[in-house]
C-alpha positions as CSV (number, residue, x, y, z in Angstrom):
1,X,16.1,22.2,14.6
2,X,19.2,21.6,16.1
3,X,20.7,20.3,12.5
4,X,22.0,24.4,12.0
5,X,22.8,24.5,15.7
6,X,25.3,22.1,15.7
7,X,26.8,23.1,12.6
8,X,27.5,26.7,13.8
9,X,29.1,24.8,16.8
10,X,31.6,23.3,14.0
11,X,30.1,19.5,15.1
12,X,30.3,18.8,11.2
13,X,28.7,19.8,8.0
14,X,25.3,19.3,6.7
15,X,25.1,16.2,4.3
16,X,23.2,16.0,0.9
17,X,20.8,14.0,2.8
18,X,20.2,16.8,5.2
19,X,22.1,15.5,8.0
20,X,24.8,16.7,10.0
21,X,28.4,14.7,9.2
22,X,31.3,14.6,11.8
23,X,34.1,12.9,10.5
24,X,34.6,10.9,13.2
25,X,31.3,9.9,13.3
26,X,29.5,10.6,10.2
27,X,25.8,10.7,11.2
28,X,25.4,7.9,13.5
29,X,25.4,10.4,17.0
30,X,22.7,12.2,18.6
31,X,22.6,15.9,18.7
32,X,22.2,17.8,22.4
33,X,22.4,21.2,24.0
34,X,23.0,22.6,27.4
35,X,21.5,26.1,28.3
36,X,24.3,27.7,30.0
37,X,25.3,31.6,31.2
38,X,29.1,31.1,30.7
39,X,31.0,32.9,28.4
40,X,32.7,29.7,26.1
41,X,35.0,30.4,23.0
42,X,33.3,30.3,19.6
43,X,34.1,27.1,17.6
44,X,34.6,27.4,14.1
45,X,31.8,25.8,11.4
46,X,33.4,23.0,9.4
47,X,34.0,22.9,5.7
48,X,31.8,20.9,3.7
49,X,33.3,17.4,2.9
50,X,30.9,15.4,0.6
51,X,32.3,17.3,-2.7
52,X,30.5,15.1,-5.8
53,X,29.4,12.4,-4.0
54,X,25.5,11.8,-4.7
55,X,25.1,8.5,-3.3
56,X,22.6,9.3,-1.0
57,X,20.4,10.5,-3.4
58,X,20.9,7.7,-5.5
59,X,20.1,4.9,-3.1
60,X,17.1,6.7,-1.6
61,X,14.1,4.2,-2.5
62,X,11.5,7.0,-3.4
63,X,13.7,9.8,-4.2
64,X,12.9,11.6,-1.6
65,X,16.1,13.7,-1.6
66,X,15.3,16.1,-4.3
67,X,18.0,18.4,-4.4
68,X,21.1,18.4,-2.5
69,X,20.2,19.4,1.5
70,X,16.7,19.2,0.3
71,X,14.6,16.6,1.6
72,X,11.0,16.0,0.5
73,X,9.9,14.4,3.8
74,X,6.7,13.5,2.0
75,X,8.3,11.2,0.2
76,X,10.8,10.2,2.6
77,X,10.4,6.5,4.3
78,X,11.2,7.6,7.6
79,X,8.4,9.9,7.5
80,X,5.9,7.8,5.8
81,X,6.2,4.7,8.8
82,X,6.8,7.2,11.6
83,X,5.1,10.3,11.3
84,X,2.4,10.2,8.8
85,X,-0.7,9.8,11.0
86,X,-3.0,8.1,7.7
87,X,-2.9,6.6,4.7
88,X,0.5,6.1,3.2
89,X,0.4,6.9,-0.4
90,X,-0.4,4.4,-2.7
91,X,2.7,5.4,-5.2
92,X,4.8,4.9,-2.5
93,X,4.3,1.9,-0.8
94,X,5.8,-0.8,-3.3
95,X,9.2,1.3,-3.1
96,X,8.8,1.1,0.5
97,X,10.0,-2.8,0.3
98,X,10.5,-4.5,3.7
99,X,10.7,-1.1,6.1
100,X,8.2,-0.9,8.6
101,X,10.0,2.0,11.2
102,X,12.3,3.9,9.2
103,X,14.5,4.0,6.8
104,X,18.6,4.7,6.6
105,X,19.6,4.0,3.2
106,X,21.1,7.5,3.0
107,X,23.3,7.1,6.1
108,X,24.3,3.5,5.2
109,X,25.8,4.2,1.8
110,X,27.4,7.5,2.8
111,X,31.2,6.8,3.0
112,X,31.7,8.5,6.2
113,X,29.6,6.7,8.1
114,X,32.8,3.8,7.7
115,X,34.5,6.2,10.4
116,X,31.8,5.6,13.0
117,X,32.3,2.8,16.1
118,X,29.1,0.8,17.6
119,X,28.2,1.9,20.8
120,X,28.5,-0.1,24.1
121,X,25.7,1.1,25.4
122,X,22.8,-1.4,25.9
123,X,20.0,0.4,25.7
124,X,21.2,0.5,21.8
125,X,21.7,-3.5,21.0
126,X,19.0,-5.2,19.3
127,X,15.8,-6.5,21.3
128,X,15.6,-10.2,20.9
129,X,12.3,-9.9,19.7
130,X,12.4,-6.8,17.4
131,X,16.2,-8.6,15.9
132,X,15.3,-9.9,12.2
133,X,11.8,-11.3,13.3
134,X,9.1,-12.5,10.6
135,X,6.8,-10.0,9.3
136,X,3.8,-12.6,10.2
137,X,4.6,-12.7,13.5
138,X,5.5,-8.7,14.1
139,X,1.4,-8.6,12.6
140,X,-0.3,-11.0,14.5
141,X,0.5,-9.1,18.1
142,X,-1.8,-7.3,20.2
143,X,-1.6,-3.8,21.6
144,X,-0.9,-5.2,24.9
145,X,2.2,-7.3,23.0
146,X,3.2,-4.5,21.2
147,X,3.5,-1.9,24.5
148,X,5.0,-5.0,26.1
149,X,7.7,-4.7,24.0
150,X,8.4,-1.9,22.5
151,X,8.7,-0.3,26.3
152,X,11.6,2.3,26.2
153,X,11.8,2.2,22.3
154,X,11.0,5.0,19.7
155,X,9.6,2.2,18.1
156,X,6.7,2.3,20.4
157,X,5.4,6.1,19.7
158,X,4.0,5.1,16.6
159,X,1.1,3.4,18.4
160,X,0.0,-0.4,17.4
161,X,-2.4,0.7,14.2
162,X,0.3,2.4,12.5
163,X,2.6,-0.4,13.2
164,X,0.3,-2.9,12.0
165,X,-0.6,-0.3,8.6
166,X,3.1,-0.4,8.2
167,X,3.6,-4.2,8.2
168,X,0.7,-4.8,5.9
169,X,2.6,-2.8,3.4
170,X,5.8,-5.2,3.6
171,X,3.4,-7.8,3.4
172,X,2.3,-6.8,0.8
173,X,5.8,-6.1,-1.0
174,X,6.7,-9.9,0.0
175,X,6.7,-13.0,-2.5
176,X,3.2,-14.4,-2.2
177,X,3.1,-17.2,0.4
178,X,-0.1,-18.5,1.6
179,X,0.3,-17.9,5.2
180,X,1.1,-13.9,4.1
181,X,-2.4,-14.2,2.6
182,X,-4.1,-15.3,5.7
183,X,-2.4,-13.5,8.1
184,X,-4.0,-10.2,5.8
185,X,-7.2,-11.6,5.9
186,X,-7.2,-12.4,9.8
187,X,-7.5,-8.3,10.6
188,X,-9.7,-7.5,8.5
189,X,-12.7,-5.4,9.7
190,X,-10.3,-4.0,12.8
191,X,-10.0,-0.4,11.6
192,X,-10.8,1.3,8.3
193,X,-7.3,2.7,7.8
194,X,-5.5,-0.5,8.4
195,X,-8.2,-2.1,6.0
196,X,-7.3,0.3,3.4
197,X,-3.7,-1.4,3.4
198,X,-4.4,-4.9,4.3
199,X,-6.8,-4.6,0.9
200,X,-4.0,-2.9,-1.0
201,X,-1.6,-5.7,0.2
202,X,-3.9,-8.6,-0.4
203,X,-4.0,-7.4,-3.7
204,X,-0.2,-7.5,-4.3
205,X,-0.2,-10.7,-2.8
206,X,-2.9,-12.0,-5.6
207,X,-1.4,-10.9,-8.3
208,X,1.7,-12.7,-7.4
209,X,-0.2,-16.2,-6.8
210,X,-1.3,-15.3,-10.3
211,X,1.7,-14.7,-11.5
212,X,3.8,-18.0,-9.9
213,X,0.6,-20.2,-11.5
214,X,1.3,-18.6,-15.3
215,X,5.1,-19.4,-15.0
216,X,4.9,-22.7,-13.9
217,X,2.2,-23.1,-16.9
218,X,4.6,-21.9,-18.8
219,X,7.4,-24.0,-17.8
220,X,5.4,-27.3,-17.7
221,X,4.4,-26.1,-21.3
222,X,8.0,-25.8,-22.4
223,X,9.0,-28.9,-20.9
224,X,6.5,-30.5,-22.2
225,X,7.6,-29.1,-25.8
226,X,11.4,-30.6,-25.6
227,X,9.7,-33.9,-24.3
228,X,8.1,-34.1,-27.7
229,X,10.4,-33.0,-30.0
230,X,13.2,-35.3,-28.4
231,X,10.7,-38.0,-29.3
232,X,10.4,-37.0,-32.7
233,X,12.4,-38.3,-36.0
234,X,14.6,-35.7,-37.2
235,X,12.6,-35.0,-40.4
236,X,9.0,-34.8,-38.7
């Protein structure tokens, strides 16, 4: 709501991806007003600046930019792990990779966002806990783990059930590894919407065991094949 707010005020110019684009800053700043009665002098709106470029469109894992400015936030990422109360989509969740709060494809390819400095604020730097963890060990805490730490985070809004639906999906888009497989299995029977995905990625996860056992078959098989034609006279 504030996206054409901002714009008017000549903060930037509204990106293929929907969002606003200083050149200074690209789209890595938070958008604010103040409700004043002063009479201020009128800023003008700047010009747009992304001319051909698509490459928010491109990168966006599930297309979810349909059109330029036009944003299908049913198929957007962001919306899927942070908004979206249910079931994610089955169609979506392979594309949805590794993401389990989010998604910023569209701002981290976009060439302005090179212009843009890293804040010194702390209450922006990584949590220890929450910086690069393991998806095994983001799904085996509690509610009371996950308040715990997600205090004064937008990370925490989402509530524990969606953050565990969300990490079942990346566990599911992971190589297979057995202790992915029983960390699935170990919630089971918690909730019926988290079941839905913990079954889904269980699944994924089975299909790739399956997978790994055919191609080492078929490896042993080959090797086993130049084994015995090395042994063999040349006219055999």
């Amino acid at each position: 709501m504030e996206r054409p707010l901002a714009e008017k005020a000549g903060l930037g110019w509204v990106g293929k991806h929907s969002l606003i684009l200083n050149r200074e800053a690209g789209s890595w700043f938070f958008l604010g007003e103040l409700l004043i009665d002063l009479s201020l002098p009128v800023d003008k709106p700047q010009e747009e600046q992304c001319g051909r470029c698509v490459a928010c469109m491109t990168i966006c894992p599930t297309q979810a930019i349909v059109a330029p400015y036009t944003v299908d936030a049913r198929r957007c990422i962001s919306y899927l792990t942070i908004e979206l109360e249910g079931a994610i989509p089955e169609e979506f969740r392979p594309l949805m990779g590794n993401r389990i709060y989010g998604c910023d494809d569209c701002q981290l390819i976009c060439p302005w966002n090179r212009y843009s400095q890293l804040t010194d604020e702390d209450d922006f730097s990584p949590r220890a806990a929450l910086h690069a963890p393991e998806l095994v060990a983001l799904f085996a805490w509690n509610e009371e783990k996950f308040l715990r730490i997600t205090e004064g985070s937008p990370i925490r809004r989402i509530g524990h059930l969606r953050w565990l639906r969300n990490i079942s999906v990346a566990l599911g888009n992971a190589p297979y590894a057995e202790n992915v497989l029983l960390a699935l299995q170990s919630r089971q029977g918690e909730n019926s919407l988290l079941d839905e995905h913990i079954e889904w990625a269980i699944a994924q996860q089975l299909q790739k065991r399956s997978e790994n056992q055919v191609e080492v078959q078929s490896s042993q098989k080959k090797r086993l094949i130049r084994a015995v034609e090395k042994g063999l006279p040349r006219d055999a």
